[in-house]
N, C-alpha and C positions, 0 to 999 in steps of 0.2 A: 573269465570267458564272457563274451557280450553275448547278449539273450538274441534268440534271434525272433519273430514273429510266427505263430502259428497259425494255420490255415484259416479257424474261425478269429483269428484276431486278424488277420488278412479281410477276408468278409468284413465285418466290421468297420473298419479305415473305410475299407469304397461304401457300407452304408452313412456312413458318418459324411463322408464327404462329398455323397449324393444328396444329404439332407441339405448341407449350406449350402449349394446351386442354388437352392429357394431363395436365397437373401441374398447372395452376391454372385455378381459374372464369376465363372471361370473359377481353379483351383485354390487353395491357397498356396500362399509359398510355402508355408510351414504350418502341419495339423497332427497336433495332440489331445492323445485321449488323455481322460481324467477321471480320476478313481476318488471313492469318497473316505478322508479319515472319519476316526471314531471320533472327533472334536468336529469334525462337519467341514474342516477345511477341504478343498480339493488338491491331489496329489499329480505330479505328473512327472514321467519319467527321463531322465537326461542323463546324456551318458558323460563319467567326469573317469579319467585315468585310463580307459578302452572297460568300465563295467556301468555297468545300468545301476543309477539309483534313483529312489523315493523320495522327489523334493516338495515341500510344499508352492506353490505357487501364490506369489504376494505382492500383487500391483504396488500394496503401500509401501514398501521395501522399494529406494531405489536402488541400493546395493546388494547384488545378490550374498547368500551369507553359508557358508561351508562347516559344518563343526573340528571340533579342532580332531577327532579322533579319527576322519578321512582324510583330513591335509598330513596329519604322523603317519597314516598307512600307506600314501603317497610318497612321502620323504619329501616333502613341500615345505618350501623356507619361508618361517614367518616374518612377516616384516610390522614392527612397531610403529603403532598410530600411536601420534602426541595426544595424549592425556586431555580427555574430555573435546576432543577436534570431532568425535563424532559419536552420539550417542543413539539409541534404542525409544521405544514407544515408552517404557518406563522410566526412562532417564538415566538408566546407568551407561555408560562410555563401554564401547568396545577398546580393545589395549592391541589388537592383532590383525592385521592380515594376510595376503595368500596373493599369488598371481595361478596361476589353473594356466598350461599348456595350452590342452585343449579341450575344449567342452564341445558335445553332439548333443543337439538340440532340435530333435525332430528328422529333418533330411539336412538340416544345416549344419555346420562347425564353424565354430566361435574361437578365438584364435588366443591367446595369452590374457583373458577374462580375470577381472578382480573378483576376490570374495574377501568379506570380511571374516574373519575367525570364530565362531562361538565355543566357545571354551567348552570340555569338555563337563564340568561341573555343574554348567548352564542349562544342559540341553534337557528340554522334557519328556523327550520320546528318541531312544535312542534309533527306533526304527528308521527315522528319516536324514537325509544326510544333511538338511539345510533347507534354506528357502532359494527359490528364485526371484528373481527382482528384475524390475523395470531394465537396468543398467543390459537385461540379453533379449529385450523387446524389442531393442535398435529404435529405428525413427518411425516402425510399422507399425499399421492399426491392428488392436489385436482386440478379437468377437471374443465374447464370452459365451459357451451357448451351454451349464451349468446341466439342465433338464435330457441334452444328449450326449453329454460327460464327453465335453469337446472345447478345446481353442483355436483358435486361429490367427494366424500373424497375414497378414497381407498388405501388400505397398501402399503406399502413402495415398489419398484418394482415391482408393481404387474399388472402393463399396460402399456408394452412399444410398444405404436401399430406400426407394419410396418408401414402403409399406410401414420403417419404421422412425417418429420425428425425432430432428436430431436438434439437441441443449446445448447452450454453450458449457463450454470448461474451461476453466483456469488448471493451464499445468505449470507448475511452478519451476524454478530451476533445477531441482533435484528430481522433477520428472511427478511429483506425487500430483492424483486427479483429482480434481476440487468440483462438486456442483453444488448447487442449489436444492434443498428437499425443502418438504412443510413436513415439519411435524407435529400433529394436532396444528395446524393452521396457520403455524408462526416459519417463517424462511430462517433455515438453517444450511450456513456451509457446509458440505459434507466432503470426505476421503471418500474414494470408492476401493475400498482394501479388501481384497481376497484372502489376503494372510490371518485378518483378525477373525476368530471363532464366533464372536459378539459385535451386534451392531450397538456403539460407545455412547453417551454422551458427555461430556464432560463437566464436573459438578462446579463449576465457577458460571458456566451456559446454562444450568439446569438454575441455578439460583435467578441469574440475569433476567433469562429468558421466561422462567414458567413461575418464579416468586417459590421455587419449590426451597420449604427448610432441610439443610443437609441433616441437621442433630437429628430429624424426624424420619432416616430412609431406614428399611431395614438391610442389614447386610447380608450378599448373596452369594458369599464368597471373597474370589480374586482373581484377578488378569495376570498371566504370566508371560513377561514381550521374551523374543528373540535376545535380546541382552540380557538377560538374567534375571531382571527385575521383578517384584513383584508389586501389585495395588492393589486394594482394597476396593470389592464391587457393591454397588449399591442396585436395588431396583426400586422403579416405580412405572406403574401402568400409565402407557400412552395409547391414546382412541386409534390416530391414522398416522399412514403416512405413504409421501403421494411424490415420485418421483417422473417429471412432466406431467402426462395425464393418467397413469396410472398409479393409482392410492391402495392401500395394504390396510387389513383394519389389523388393530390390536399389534403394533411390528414389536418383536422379542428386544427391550433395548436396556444394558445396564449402564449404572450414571456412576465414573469413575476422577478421581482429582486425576490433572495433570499433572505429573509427575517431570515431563519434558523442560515444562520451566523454572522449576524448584528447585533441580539438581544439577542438570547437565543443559549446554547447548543442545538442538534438537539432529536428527539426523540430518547431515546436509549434502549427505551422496558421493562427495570425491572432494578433494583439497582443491581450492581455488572457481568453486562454486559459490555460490551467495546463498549463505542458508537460510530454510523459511522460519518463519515466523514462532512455530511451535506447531501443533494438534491443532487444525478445524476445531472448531466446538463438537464436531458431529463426527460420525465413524459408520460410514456403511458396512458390514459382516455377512459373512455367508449367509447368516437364515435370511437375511434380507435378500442378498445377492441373487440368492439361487431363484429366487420368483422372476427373475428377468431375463432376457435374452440383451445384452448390453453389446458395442463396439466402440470403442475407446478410439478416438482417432486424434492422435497425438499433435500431426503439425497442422491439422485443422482446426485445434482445439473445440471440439464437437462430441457428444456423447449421443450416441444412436439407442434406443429405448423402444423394445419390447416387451411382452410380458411371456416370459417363460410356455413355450406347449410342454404339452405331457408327450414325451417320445409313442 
């Protein structure tokens, strides 16, 4: 049975969407709230088969990604990816996909939508059904606004607010957002991924860039990607980090090997796309994320930069 809305989550939608007035003309097309997991990622709700579930939300995902034990409860025919054609942040290949009927998506419907498969073995939290990805962003800008557990999808130029200055971006073919940070004072490429728990550096960058010795980092754990993989985290304290003009002191960052190009091709979002390059050096993450108030504006290639209010 599909959930329906309750009163005070009614309220809510018109507070929530009384607050974006402030930054952009008019409604959006599409506005979702967002709920916080226990890993700090943001969760939002989309309806896949006529029921409501708990997807993570993952800019750095161009393909959105379904686990395997909704697509069996569906009776949803998997269809075979050629081996190593598209891999995960860790590098291992997904082997599966899925075509989705229909997916509801706020007040929208998305019509015969790809997901990629994650194996039921895979998944880390069975709570969730999958990630969402770039691939049901369409060609709209979509606001981050993290602080009022809200997104927003809106037409293509259709909210370039004064108040906040907007960065170039490089999106790549496969949709993923690239900018420019300093961290501790030196320009790093950066992802701006919702999906990842941890803002990344990668340890072949960390040596290049900061002369940091890997044999010398202590280990802080491991990263576990949407493919099943897993790597091994390192940390080490960094001063700032300063995304246009605003700077974060002390930002939370672990330094992991790339895995993308040791094992597998990297993700390249759909057959007959031109895939990128591997991992940025850099990985923007929620604790980073959430200090900002961001809009992503895709065919402007432009990144709008706030700093997060306190609701």
């Amino acid at each position: 049975m599909r959930r329906s809305l309750t009163g005070a989550a009614l309220l809510l939608v018109a507070l929530v969407t009384s607050a974006a007035a402030a930054i952009c003309p008019g409604d959006p097309d599409i506005l979702l709230q967002t709920t916080d997991g226990a890993d700090g990622q943001a969760r939002i709700v989309v309806g896949i088969g006529g029921v409501s579930r708990s997807f993570i939300l993952d800019t750095g995902a161009p393909l959105s990604v379904l686990r395997e034990s909704v697509v069996d409860e569906l009776g949803l025919q998997h269809v075979p990816i050629p081996l190593d054609a598209i891999s995960g942040a860790t590098g291992r290949p997904f082997q599966e996909g899925v075509i989705v009927p229909l997916v509801e998506f706020g007040s929208a419907q998305r019509k015969d939508v790809g997901f990629l498969i994650e194996p039921r073995s895979h998944a880390a939290n069975g709570k969730q059904a999958g990630l969402i990805g770039a691939n049901l962003f369409g060609p709209d800008d979509l606001e981050l606004d993290f602080a009022h557990h809200r997104i927003a999808l809106r037409a293509p130029g259709s909210c370039r607010p004064d108040t906040m200055p907007g960065l170039p971006l490089t999106v790549t073919p496969s949709r993923h957002v690239l900018v420019r940070v300093l961290l501790d004072g030196q320009a790093v490429k950066a992802l701006i991924d919702t999906g990842a728990a941890q803002s990344i550096l990668l340890l072949e960058a960390a040596h290049r860039l900061y002369g940091i010795d890997p044999s010398l980092l202590p280990r802080a754990g491991e990263i576990v990607g949407a493919d099943g993989g897993r790597v091994g985290a390192y940390i080490r304290p960094f001063g700032t980090l300063a995304l246009g003009s605003i700077a974060l002191a002390n930002p939370p960052v672990v330094i992991v090997p790339d895995q993308t190009h040791r094992m597998h091709r990297p993700l390249s979002g759909t057959a007959g796309i031109e895939e990128d390059a591997g991992l940025p050096d850099f990985t923007l993450g929620m604790p980073v994320l959430r200090q900002f108030h961001l809009i992503i504006a895709y065919r402007d290639a432009t990144l709008y930069v706030g700093r997060a209010e306190t609701p």
